[in-house]
Structures are given as C-alpha cells and as structure tokens.
C-alpha positions as CSV (number, residue, x, y, z in Angstrom):
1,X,-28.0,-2.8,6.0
2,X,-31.8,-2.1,4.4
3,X,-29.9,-2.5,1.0
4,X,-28.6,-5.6,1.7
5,X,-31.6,-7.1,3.1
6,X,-33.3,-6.4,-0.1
7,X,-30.5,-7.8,-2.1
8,X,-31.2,-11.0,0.2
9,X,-35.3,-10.9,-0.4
10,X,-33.6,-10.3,-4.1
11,X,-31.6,-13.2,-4.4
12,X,-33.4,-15.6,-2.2
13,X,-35.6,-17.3,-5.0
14,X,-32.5,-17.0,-7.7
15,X,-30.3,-18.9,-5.9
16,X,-29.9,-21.9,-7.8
17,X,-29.0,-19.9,-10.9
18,X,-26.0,-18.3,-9.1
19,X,-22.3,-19.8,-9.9
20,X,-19.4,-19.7,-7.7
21,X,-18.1,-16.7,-7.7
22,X,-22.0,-15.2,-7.2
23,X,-22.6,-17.3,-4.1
24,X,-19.3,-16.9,-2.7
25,X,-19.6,-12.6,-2.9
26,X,-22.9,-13.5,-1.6
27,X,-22.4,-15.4,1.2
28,X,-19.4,-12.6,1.9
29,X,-21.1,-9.7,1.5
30,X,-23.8,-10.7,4.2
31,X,-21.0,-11.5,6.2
32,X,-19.6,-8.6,6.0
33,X,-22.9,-6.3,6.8
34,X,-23.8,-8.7,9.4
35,X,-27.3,-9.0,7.8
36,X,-29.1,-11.8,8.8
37,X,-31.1,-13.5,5.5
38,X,-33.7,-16.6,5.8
39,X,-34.3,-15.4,2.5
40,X,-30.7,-16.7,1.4
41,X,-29.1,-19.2,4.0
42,X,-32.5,-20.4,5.5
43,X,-33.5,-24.0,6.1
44,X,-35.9,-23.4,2.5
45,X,-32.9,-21.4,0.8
46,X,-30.8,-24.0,-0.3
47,X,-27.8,-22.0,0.1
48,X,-25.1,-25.1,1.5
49,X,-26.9,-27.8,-1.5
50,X,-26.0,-25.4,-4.3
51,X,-22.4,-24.6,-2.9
52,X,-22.5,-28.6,-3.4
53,X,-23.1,-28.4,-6.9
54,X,-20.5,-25.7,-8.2
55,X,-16.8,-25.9,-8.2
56,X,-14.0,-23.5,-6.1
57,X,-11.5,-21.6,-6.3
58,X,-9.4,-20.8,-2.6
59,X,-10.1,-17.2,-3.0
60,X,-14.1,-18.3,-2.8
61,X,-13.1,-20.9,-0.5
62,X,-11.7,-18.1,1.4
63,X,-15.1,-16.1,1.2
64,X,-17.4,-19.4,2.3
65,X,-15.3,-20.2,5.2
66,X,-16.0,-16.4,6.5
67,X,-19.1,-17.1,6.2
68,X,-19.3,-20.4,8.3
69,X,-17.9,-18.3,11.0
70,X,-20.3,-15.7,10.6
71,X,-22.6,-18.4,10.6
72,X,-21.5,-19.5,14.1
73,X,-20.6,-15.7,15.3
74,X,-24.6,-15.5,15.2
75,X,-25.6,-18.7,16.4
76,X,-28.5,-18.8,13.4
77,X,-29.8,-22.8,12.6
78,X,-29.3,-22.1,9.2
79,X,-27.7,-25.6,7.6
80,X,-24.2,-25.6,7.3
81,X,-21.8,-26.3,4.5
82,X,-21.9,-29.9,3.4
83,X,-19.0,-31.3,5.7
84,X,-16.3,-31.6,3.0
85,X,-16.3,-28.6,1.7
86,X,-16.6,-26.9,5.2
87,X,-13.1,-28.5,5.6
88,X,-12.1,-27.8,2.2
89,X,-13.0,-24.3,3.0
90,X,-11.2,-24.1,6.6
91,X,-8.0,-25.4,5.0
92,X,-7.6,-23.0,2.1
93,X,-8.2,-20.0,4.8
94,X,-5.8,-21.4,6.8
95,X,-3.2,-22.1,4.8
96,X,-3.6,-19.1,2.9
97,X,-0.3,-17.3,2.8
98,X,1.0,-13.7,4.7
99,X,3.3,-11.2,3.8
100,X,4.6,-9.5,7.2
101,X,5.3,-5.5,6.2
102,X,8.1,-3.3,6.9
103,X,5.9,-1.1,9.3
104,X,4.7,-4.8,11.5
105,X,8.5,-5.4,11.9
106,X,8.8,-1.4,13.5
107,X,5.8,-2.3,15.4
108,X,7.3,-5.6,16.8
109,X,10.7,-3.4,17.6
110,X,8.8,-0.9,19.6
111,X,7.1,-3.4,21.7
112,X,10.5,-4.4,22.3
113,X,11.4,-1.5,23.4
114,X,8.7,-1.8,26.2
115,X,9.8,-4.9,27.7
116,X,6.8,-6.7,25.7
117,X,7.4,-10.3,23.6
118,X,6.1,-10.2,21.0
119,X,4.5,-13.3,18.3
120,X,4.0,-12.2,14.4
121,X,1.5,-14.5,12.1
122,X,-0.1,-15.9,14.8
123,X,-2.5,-18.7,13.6
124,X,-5.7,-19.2,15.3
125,X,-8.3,-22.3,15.1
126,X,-10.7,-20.3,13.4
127,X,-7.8,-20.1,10.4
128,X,-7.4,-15.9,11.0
129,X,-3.7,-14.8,11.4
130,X,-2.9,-12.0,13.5
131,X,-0.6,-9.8,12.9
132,X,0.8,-9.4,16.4
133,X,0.0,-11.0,19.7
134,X,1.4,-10.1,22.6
135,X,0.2,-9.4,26.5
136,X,-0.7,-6.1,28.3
137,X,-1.7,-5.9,31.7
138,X,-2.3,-10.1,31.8
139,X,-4.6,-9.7,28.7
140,X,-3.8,-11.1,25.9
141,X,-3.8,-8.6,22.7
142,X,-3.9,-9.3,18.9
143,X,-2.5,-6.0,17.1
144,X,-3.2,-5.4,13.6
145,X,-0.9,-3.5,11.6
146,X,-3.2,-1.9,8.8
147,X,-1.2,-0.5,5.6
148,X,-3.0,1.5,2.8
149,X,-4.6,-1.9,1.1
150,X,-6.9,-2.0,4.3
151,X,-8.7,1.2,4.0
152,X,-10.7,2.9,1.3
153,X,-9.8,6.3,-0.2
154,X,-11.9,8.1,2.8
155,X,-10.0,6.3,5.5
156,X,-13.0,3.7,6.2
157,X,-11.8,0.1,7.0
158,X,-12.3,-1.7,3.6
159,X,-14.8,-4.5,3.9
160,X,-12.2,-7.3,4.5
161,X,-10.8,-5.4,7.5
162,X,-14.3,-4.9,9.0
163,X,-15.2,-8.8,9.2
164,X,-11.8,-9.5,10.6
165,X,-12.0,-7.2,13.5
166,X,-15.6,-8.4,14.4
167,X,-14.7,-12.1,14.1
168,X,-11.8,-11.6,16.2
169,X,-13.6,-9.7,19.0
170,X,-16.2,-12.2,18.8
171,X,-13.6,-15.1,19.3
172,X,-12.4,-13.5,22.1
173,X,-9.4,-11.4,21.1
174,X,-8.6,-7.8,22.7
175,X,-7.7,-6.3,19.4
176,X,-5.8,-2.8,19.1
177,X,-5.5,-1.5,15.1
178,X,-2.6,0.8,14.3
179,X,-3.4,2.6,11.1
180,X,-0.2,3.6,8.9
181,X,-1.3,6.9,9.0
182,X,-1.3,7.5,12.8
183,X,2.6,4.9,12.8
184,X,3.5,7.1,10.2
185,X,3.3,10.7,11.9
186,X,5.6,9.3,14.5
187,X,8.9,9.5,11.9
188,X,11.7,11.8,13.8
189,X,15.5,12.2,12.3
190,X,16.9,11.2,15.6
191,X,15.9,7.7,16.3
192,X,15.9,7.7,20.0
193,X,13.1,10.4,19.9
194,X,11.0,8.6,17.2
195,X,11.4,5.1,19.6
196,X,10.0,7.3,22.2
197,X,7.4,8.4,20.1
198,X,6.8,5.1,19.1
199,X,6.3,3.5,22.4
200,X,4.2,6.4,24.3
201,X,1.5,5.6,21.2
202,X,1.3,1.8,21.8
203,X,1.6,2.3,25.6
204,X,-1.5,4.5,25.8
205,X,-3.3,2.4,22.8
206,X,-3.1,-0.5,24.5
207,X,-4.4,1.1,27.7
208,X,-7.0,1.9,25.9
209,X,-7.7,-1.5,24.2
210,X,-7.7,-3.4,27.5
211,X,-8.7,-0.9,29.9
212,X,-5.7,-0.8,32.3
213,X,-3.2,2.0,33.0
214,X,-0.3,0.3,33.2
215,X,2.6,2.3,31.7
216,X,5.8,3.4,33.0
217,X,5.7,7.1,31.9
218,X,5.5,10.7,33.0
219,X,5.1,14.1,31.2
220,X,6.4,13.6,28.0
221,X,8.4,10.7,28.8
222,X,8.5,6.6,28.6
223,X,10.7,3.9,30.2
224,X,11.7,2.1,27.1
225,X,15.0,-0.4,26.9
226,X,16.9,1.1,23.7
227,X,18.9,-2.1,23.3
228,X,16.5,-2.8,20.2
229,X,17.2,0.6,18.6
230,X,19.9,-1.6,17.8
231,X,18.5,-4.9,16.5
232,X,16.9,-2.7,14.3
233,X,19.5,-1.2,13.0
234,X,21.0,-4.5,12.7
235,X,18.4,-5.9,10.7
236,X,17.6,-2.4,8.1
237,X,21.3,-3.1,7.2
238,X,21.1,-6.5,6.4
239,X,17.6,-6.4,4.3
C-alpha cells in the first residue's frame, strides 16, 4: 500500500503524459490495492479529462470500468468518467466473453447432488459474471470456481481475483471461492465416494460462507440425491 501511494504522489503531476494503456494499469492498479489517491483521480488531477483525450482498447475498457466501481465502492467525489465513455466502458465489461471450465460443471453437479439449483454465468448490473449462484440457508451465494490462471505461483489470489471478490462483497454477494487445489484432492476411483466427498466440502463451505449449519450429515456422511452421478456421466460421454 505505502508503495502505491507513492507511485500515486509519483504519477499525479505526469498524468497528462500518460497514454492508454498507462492510465488504464493506473487506474487498475489503485483499484486493485484499494489505495485512495487525490494525487491521481482528485478534482485537480485530471484523471477522467485525459481518459477523454486517448483512444481504447476493451481490455483497458475493461480496466477503467473497474475502476468506476472502485470509484463508487469508496464513495470518494473524485469526477467520474466523462459519461460516454463510462458507458463505453460498462459495455465492453459486460459483454466481455466467459469460458465455463470442466471443474465449474463438477461443481454445478455436486450442488445437484444436494438438492441445490444451481445458475452458471450469472450477469450482474455492475457487468461482473459469477461463476455460480445458487441459495443456502435463504441467502443467496455467488461461488467462484478458481483454476490455476487465478492464483500466482505461491497460491496468492492473482490481482484480478482480489478486486473481483471485494467488488462483489461490496455489492452485496455472499461469495464462497473453491480453489482447484482443495476440488482437486477430492478425486476417488469410485465415483459414489468422490460425490460424497464432493458434497460434504461445499456443504460445510457454504456453512461457513453464510454462517448457518444447515446440512443434512452425520459422522462421515451426507444426504446427497445420486440421480446426477448420472447426468454427469451422461454429459463426460457426450463431450
């Protein structure tokens, strides 16, 4: 954090000699430390007039419109995108395409398993896309299934995967991360034992995501409905 408040005191004054790309990993990277800067987005920064002056790719588009939210996530009066490209920015991270993984489909199986519907891509007005939604307990749950691509060597959430979780929780999502490491200890040659295995980790994770204790289990045991063991056997032979 003290490094990227300097970087702000830093970049402050040089502003209107950064291009794109240099105000977009900017904006982002303040985003993503949730550092507040004056220096850089303040009233006397002229941050949003230069982001009027450049040209953008959706990738930075992508970047500013995390930004507006961060913007709004901490209430600061700094001035806001000019209005067009605040929509041109909300509509490229919305529209922004998703590629559901083999591991989100097991997840959505085992949820079946537990009696649980389940939603995948679901879109929300801030332009985010949740993996999985579905309900525990009455609450309402956004599950992210996190692959390799959103973690660094060391296991540390990557900085994308960081601002999402915080923008989520701030917008009001119960959110519940399953890492592929943890889903992928949880392989077992019989496939009745690994559904187990899959459902008593979700059951108990999202006790502990919403604070209830609500599952159906005993010592070493879950109620689970096996009828979508076979809907996913069904659908492994037909990829």
């Amino acid at each position: 954090a003290g490094f990227v408040a300097a970087l702000g005191c830093e970049s402050g004054p040089r502003l209107h000699t950064f291009n794109s790309q240099e105000l977009a990993n900017t904006a982002w990277a303040f985003a993503v430390a949730d550092v507040r800067s004056d220096e850089c987005f303040g009233p006397g920064a002229r941050f949003a007039e230069m982001c009027d002056r450049v040209e953008w790719n959706d990738k930075q588009l992508n970047q500013l419109h995390q930004w507006s939210l961060w913007r709004a996530e901490t209430g600061c009066e700094w001035p806001p995108l000019p209005p067009q490209l605040e929509r041109r920015s909300r509509a490229a991270f919305a529209s922004a395409q998703v590629h559901p993984s083999r591991m989100q489909r097991h997840v959505c199986y085992a949820l079946g398993s537990l009696g649980l519907p389940s939603q995948e891509e679901v879109r929300i007005p801030e332009g985010y896309s949740i993996d999985v939604a579905t309900e525990w307990g009455g609450v309402r749950v956004g599950i992210e299934v996190d692959g390799p691509s959103h973690f660094r060597t060391d296991r540390r959430p990557t900085g994308s995967t960081v601002l999402k979780r915080r923008q989520l929780r701030h917008f009001g999502w119960t959110l519940l991360s399953v890492p592929y490491w943890e889903w992928e200890a949880l392989r077992d040659e019989d496939r009745f034992i690994q559904r187990q295995m899959q459902c008593a980790y979700l059951a108990e994770a999202l006790d502990e995501a919403t604070g209830t204790r609500t599952t159906a289990s005993g010592d070493g045991w879950v109620a689970i409905d096996c009828t979508s063991l076979l809907d996913e056997a069904t659908a492994e032979l037909e990829d």
